[in-house]
C-alpha positions as a printed NumPy array, in Angstrom:
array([[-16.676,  21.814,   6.725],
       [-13.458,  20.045,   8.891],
       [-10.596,  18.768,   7.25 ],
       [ -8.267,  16.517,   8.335],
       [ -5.005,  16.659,   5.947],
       [ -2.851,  13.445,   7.276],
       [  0.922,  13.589,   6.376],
       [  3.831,  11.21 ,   6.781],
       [  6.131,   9.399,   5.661],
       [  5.226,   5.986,   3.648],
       [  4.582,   2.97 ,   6.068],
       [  4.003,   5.349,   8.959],
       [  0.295,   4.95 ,   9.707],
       [ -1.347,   7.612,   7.798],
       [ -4.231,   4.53 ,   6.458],
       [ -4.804,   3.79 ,  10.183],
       [ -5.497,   7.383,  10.821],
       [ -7.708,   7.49 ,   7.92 ],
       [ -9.625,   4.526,   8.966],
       [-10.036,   6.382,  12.871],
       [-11.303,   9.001,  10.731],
       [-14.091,   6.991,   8.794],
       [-15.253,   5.97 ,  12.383],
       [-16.104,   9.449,  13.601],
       [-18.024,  10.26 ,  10.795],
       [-15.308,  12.007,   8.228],
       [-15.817,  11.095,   4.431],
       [-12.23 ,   9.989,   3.557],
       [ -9.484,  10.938,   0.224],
       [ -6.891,   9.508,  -0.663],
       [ -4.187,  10.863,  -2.263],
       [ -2.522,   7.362,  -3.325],
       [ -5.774,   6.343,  -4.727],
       [ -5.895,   8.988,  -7.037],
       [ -2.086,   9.054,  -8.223],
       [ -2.802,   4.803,  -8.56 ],
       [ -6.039,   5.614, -10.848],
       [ -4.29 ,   8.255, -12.821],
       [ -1.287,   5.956, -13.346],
       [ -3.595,   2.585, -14.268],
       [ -5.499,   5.218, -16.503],
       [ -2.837,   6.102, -18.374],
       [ -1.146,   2.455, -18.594],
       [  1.693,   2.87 , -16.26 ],
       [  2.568,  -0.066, -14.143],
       [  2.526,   0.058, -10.531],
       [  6.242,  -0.336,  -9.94 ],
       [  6.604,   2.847, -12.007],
       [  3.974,   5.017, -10.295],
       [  5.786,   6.931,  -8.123],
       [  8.244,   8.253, -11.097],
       [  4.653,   8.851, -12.756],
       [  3.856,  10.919,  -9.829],
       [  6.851,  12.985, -10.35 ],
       [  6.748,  13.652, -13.84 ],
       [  3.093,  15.198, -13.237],
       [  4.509,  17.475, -10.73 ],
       [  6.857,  18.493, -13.146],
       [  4.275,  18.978, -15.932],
       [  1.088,  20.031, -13.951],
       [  2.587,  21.91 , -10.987],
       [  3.645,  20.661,  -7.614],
       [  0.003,  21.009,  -6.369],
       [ -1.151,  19.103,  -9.307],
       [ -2.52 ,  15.837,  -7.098],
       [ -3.896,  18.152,  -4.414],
       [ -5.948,  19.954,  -6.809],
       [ -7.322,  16.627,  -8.414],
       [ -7.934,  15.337,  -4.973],
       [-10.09 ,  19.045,  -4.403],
       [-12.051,  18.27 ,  -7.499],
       [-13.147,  15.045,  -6.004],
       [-14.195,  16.679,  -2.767],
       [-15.875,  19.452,  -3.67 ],
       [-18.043,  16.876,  -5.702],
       [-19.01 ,  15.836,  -2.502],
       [-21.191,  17.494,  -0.079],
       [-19.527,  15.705,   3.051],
       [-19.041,  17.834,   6.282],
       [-15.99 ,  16.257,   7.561],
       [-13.39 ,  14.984,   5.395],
       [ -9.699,  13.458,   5.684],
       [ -7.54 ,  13.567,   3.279],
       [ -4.561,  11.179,   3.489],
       [ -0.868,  11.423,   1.84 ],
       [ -0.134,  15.433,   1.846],
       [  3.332,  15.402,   0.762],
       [  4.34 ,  19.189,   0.184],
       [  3.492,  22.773,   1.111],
       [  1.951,  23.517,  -2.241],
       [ -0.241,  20.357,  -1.39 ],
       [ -1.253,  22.147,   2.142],
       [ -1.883,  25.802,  -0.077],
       [ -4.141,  23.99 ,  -2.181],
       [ -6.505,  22.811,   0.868],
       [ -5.939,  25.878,   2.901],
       [ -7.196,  27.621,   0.28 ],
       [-10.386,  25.834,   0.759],
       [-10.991,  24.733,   3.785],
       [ -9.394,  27.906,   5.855],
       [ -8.921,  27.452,   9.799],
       [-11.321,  24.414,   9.323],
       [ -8.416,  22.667,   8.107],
       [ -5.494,  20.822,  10.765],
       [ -1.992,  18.723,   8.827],
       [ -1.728,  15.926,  10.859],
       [  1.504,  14.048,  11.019],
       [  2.467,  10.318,  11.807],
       [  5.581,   9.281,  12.598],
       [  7.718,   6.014,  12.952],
       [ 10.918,   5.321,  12.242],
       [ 12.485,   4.222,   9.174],
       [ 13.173,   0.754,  10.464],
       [  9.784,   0.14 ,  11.304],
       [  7.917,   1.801,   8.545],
       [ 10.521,  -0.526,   6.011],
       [  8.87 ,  -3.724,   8.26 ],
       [  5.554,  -2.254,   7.954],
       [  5.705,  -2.522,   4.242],
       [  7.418,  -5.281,   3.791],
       [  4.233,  -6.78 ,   5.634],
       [  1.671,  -5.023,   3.433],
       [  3.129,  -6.937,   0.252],
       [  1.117,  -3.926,  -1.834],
       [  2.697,  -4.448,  -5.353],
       [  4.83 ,  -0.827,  -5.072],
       [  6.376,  -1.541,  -1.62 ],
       [ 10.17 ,  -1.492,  -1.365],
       [ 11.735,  -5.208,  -1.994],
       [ 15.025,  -3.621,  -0.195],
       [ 16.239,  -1.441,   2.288],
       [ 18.307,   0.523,  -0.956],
       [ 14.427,   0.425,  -2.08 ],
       [ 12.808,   2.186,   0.533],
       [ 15.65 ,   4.048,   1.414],
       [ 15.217,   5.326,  -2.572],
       [ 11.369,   5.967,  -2.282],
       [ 12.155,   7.767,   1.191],
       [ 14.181,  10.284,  -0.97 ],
       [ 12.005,  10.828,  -3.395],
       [  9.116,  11.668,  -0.638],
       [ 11.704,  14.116,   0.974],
       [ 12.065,  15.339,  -2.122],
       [  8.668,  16.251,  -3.087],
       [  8.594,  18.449,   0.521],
       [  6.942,  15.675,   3.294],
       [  9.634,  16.581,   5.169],
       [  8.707,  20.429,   5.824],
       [  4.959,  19.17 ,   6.29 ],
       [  5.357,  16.704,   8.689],
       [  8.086,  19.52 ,  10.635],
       [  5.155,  22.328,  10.295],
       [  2.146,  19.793,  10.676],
       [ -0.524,  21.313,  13.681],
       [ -0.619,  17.577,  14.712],
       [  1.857,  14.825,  15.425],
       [  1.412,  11.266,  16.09 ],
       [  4.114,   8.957,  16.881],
       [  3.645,   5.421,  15.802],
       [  6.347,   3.343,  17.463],
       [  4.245,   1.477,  20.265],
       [  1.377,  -0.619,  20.514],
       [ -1.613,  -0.346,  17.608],
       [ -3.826,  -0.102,  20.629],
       [ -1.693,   3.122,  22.146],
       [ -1.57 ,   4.439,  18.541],
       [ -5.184,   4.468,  18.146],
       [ -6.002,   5.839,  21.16 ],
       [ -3.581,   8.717,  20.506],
       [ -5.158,   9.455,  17.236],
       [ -8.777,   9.274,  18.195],
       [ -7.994,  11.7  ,  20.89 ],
       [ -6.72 ,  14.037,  18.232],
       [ -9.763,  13.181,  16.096],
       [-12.258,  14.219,  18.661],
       [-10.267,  17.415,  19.8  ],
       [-10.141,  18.424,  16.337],
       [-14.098,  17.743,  15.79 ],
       [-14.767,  19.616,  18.737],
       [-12.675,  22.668,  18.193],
       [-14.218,  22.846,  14.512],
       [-17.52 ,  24.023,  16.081],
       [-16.079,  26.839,  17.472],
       [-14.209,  28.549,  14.522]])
């Protein structure tokens, strides 16, 4: 089994990656997904989710949403996976744990200016309505640990030029990865 562990912060590209992903065959997680499933299950709005997200940290463990996302995948049987929106190095344990060298933390990067455009644009109903917004949700990432992730990730990605560039870039990873997979 390959895993693809995708880190960065939010509005940086990390879905785009994902999608690259689906394309070359990898069966894809999403960390978001199951945080926004957990939260709707348990009747807490999406404005409050990431403060949800938090408070299971606090109760469960740190690792507590990489170790939900692991139950999901090892329901599976898929031989390539990605899993997007690793946000600490408890996260990273969990899936190194399991996948081993097969594993690679891939990092995208933009800036802060044009990851707060980027979700302005996506009008999801937790995006940022303010700079003081995203600037707060952008601590509470750091927070949780992206920061030493993305610093220690195996792979990084910048995302501040053309979609076209981007993509390029990341399949490029994609297929170096897949191909140095069969030789571990």
């Amino acid at each position: 089994m390959l895993a693809v562990v995708v880190t960065g912060m939010p509005g940086a590209g990390k879905e785009s990656v994902v999608e690259r992903a689906i394309l070359h065959g990898f069966s894809a997680y999403r960390m978001g997904d199951v945080v926004r499933r957990f939260a709707t299950d348990n009747g807490i709005s999406p404005e409050e989710t990431g403060i949800y997200a938090a408070r299971e940290r606090e109760l469960h463990g740190k690792d507590i949403w990489a170790r939900r996302v692991m139950e999901q995948v090892l329901s599976d049987s898929a031989e390539r996976v990605v899993i997007d929106g690793c946000r600490s190095d408890f996260e990273v344990e969990v899936f190194r744990r399991h996948f081993g060298r097969r594993m690679s933390v891939m990092a995208v990067h933009s800036s802060p200016a044009t990851r707060f455009e980027r979700l302005k644009r996506r009008g999801r109903a937790d995006a940022p309505a303010t700079r003081e917004e995203f600037d707060e949700r952008d601590r509470r990432e750091l927070g949780w640990g992206v920061g030493r992730v993305i610093a220690l990730a195996d792979e990084m990605v910048v995302n501040e030029g053309t979609m076209q560039e981007f993509l390029t870039e990341v399949d490029a990873v994609i297929e170096r990865l897949s191909a140095m997979s069969g030789k571990l």
